[in-house]
MITI-462178 format. One line per field, with one value per residue: x, y, z of N, C-alpha, C, O, CB in turn; chain; residue in three letters; residue number from 1. Coordinates in pm, whole numbers. Glycine has a CB too. Layout:
BEGIN
n_c1 <- c(X|...) .
n_c2 <- c(Y|...) .
n_c3 <- c(Z|...) .
ca_c1 <- c(X|...) .
ca_c2 <- c(Y|...) .
ca_c3 <- c(Z|...) .
c_c1 <- c(X|...) .
c_c2 <- c(Y|...) .
c_c3 <- c(Z|...) .
o_c1 <- c(X|...) .
o_c2 <- c(Y|...) .
o_c3 <- c(Z|...) .
cb_c1 <- c(X|...) .
cb_c2 <- c(Y|...) .
cb_c3 <- c(Z|...) .
chaine <- c(A|...) .
residu <- c(ALA|...) .
num <- c(NUM|...) .
// end
This chain:
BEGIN
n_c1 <- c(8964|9262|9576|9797|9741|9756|9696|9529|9475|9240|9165|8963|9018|8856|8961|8918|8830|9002|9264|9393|9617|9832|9733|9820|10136|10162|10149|10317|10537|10490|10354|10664|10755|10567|10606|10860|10873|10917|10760|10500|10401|10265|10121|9938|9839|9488|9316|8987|8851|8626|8524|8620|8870|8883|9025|9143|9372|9509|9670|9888|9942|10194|10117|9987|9635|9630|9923|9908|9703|9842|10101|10206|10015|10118|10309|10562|10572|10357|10252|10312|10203|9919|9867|9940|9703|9466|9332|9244|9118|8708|8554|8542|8753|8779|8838|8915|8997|9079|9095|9337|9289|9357|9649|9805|9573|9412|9497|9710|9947|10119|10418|10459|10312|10364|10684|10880|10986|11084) .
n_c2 <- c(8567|8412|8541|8439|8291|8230|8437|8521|8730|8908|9093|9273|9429|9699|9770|10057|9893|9956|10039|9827|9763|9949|9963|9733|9739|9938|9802|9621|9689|9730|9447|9291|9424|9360|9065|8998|9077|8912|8770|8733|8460|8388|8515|8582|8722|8776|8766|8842|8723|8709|8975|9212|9390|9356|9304|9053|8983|8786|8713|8548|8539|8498|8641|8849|8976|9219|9313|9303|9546|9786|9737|9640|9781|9989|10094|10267|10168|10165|10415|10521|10331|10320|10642|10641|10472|10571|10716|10518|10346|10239|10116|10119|9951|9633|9457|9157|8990|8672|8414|8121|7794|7574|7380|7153|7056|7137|7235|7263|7305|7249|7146|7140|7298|7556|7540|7669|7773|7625) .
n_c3 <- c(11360|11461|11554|11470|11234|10922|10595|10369|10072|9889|9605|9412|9099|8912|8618|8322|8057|7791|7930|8018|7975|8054|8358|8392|8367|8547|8814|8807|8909|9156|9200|9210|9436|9668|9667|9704|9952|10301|10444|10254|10117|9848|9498|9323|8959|8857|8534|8410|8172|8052|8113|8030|8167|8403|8698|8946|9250|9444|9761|9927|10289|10520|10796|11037|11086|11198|11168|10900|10884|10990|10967|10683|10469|10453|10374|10188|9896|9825|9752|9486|9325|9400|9310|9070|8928|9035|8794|8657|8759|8712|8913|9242|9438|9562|9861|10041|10320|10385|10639|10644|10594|10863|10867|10652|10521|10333|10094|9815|9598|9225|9177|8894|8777|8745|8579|8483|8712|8873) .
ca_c1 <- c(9091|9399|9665|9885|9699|9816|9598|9501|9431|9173|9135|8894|9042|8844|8974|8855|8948|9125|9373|9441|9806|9859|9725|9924|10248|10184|10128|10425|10679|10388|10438|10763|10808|10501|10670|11008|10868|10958|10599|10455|10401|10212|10116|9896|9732|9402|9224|8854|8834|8492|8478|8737|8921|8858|9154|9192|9506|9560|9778|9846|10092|10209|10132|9840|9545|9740|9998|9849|9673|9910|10237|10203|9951|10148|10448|10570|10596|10201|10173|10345|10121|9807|9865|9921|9585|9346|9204|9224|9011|8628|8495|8599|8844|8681|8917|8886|9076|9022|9182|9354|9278|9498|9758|9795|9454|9264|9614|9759|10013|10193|10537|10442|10219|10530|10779|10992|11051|11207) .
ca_c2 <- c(8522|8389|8650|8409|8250|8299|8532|8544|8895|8896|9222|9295|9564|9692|9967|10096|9788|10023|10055|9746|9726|10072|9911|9575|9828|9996|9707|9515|9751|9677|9315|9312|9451|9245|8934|9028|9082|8790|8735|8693|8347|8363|8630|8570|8796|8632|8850|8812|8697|8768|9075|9322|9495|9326|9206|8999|8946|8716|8760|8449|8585|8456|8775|8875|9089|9358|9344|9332|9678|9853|9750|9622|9896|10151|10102|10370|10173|10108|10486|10576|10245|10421|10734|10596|10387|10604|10726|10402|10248|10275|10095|10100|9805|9561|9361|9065|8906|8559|8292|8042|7670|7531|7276|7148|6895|7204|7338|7180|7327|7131|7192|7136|7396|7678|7450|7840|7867|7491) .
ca_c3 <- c(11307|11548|11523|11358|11121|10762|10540|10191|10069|9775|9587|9271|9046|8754|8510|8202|7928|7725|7950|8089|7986|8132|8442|8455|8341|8670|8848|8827|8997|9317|9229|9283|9567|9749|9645|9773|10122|10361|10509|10155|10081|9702|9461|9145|8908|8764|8490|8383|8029|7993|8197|8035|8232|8571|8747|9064|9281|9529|9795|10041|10346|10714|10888|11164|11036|11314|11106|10713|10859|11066|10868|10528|10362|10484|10301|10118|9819|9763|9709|9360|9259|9405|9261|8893|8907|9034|8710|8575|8795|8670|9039|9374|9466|9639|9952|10107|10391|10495|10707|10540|10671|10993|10851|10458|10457|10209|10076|9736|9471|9140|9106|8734|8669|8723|8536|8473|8850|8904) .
c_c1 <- c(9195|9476|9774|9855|9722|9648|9565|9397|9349|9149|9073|8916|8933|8864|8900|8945|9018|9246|9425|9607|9873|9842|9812|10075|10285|10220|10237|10551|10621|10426|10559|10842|10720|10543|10762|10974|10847|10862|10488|10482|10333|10184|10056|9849|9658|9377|9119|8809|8706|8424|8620|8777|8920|8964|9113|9366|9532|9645|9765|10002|10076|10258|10025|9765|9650|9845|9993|9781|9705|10047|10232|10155|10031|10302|10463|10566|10434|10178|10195|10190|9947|9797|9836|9819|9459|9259|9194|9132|8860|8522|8580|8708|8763|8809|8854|8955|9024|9156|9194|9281|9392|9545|9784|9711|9380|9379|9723|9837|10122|10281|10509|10379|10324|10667|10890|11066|11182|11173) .
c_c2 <- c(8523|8484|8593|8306|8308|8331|8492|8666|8871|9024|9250|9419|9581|9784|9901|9990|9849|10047|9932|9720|9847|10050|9827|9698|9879|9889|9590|9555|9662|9564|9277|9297|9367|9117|8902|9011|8940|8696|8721|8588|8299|8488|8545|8642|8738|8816|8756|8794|8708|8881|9162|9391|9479|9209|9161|8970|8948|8670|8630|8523|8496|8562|8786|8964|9211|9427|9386|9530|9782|9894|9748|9754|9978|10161|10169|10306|10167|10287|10554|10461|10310|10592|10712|10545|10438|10625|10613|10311|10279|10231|10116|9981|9694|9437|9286|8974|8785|8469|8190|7917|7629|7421|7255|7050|6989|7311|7244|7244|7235|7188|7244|7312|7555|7627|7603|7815|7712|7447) .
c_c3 <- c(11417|11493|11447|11261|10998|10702|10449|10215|9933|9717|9440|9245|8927|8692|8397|8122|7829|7779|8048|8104|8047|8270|8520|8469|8517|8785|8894|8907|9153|9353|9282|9412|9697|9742|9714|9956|10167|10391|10351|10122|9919|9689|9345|9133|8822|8636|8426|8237|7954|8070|8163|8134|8398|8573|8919|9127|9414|9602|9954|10143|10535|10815|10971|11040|11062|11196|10914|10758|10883|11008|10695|10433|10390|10432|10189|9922|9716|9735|9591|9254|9308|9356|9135|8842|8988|8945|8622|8653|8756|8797|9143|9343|9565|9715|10002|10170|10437|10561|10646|10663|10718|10894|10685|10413|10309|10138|9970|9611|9379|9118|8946|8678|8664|8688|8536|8593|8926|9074) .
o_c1 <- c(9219|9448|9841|9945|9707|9538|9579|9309|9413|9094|9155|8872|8920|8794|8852|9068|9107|9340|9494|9683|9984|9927|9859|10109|10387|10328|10235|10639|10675|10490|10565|10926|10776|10504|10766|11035|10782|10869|10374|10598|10352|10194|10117|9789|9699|9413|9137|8720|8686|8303|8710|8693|8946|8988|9059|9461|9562|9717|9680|10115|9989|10360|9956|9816|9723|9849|10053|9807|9648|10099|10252|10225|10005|10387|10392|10558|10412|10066|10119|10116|9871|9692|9730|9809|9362|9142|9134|9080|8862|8414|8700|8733|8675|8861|8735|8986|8933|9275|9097|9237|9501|9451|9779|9730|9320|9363|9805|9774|10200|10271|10532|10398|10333|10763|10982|11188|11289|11238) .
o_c2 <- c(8632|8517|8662|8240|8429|8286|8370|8697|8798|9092|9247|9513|9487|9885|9790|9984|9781|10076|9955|9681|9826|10110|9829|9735|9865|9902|9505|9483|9577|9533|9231|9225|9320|9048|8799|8952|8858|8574|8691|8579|8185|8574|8455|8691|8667|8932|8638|8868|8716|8889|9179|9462|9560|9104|9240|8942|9042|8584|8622|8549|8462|8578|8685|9005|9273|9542|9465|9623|9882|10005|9837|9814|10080|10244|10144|10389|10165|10305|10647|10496|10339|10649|10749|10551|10364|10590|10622|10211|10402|10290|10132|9936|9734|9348|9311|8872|8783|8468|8142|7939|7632|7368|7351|6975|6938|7432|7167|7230|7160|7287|7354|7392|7635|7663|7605|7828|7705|7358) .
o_c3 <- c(11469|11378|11371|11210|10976|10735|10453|10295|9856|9803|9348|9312|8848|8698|8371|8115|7778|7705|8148|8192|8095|8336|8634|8582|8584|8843|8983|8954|9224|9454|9396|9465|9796|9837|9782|10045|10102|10374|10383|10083|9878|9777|9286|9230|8731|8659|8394|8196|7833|8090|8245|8191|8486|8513|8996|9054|9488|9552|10043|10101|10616|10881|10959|10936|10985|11151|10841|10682|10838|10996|10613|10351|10327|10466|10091|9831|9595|9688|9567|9163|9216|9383|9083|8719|9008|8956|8515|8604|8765|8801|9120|9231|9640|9647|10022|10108|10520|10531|10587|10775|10661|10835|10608|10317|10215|10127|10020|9506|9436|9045|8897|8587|8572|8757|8618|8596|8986|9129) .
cb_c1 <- c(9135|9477|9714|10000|9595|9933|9624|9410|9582|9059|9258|8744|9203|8740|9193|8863|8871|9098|9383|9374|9898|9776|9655|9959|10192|10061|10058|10472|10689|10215|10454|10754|10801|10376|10712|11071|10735|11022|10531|10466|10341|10089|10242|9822|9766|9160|9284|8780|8873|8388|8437|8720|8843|8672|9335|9125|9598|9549|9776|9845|10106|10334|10140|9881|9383|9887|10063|9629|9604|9916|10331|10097|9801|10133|10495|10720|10704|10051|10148|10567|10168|9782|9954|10005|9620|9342|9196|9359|9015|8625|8445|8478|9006|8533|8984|8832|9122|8903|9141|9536|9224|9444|9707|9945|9253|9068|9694|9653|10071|10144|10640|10303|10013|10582|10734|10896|10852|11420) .
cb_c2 <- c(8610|8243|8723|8378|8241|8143|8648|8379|9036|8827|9298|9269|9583|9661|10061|10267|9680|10132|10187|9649|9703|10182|9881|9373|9971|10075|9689|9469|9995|9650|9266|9374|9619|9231|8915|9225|9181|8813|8912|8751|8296|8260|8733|8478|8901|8501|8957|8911|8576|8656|9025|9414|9614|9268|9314|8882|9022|8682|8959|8224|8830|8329|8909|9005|9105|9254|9254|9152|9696|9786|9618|9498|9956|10201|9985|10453|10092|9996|10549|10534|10071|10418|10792|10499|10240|10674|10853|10332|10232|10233|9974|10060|9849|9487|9404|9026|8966|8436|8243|8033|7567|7451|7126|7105|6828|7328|7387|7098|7434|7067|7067|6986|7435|7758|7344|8033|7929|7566) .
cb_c3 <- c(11189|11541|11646|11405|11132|10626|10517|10082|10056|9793|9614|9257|8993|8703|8430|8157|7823|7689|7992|8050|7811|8093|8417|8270|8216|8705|8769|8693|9016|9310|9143|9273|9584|9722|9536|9722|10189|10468|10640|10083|10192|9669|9459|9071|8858|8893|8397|8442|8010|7982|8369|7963|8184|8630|8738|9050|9219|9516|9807|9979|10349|10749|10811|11368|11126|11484|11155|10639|10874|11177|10906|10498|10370|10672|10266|10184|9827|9913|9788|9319|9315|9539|9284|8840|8948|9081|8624|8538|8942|8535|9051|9493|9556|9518|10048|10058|10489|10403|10822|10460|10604|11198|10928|10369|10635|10313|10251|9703|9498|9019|9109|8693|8757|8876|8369|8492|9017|8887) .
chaine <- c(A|A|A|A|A|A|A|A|A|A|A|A|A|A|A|A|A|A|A|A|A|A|A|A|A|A|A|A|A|A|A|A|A|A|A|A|A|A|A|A|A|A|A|A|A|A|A|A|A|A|A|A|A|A|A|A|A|A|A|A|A|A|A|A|A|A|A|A|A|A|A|A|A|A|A|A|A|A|A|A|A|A|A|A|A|A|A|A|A|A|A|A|A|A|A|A|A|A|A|A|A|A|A|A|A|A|A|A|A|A|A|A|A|A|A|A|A|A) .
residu <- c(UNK|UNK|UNK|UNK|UNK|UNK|UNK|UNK|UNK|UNK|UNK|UNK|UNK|UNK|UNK|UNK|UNK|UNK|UNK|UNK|UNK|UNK|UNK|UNK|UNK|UNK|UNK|UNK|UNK|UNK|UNK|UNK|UNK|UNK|UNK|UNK|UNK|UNK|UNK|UNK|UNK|UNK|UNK|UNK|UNK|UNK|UNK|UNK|UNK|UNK|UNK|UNK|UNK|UNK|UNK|UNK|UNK|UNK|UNK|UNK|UNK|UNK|UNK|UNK|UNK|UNK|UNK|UNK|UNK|UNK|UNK|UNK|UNK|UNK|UNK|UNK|UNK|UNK|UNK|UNK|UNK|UNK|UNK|UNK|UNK|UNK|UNK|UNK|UNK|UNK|UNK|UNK|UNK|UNK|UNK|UNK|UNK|UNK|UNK|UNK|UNK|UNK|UNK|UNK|UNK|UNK|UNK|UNK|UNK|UNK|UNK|UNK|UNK|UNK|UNK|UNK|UNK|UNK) .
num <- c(1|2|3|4|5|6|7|8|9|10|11|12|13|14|15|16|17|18|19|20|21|22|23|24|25|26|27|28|29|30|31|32|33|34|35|36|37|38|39|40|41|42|43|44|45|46|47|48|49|50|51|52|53|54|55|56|57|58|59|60|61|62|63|64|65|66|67|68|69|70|71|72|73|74|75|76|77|78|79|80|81|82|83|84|85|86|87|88|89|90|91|92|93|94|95|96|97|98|99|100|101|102|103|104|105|106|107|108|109|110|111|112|113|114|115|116|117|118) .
// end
């Protein structure tokens, strides 16, 4: 990966499906604040409709690796959100960084489909 190639962060959560809304609950302060940051370019949360309790959340940013592992994780605010969701998780987490594609030929979003945001 070029050092300034934009990212996408992939991350498979899965808690216990009983507590999924106890999960998201937590979850959204995190949001938040990953959104807010400057170098964050997208943020969705998918969930697994036929896999209770398994969340994804996809994180596209214009930062280095260097920097996603040196700066970003280590921000004080990821650790009230890791504290609150340890016993809710029932697996590991499962990450995945890749490199996005150079320019906008494999890179397509519809205004439409977030009509809310304008």
């Amino acid at each position: 990966m070029e050092e300034n190639t934009p990212l996408s962060v992939h991350v498979k959560i899965t808690v216990d499906p009983a507590k999924s809304e106890a999960f998201l609950a937590v979850l959204r302060p995190l949001f938040e604040k990953v959104t807010a940051e400057p170098l964050n370019i997208f943020c969705e949360v998918y969930r697994d409709e036929k896999n209770p309790g398994v969340f994804r959340i996809v994180e596209n940013w214009n930062a280095s690796l260097d920097y996603m592992m040196n700066v970003q994780v280590k921000k004080d605010y990821y650790k009230p959100y890791r504290e609150a969701t340890e016993s809710l998780f029932i697996k590991p987490q499962e990450a995945e960084i890749l490199s996005r594609m150079p320019g906008t030929d494999w890179a397509s979003a519809k205004r439409e489909f977030y009509p809310e945001r304008g």
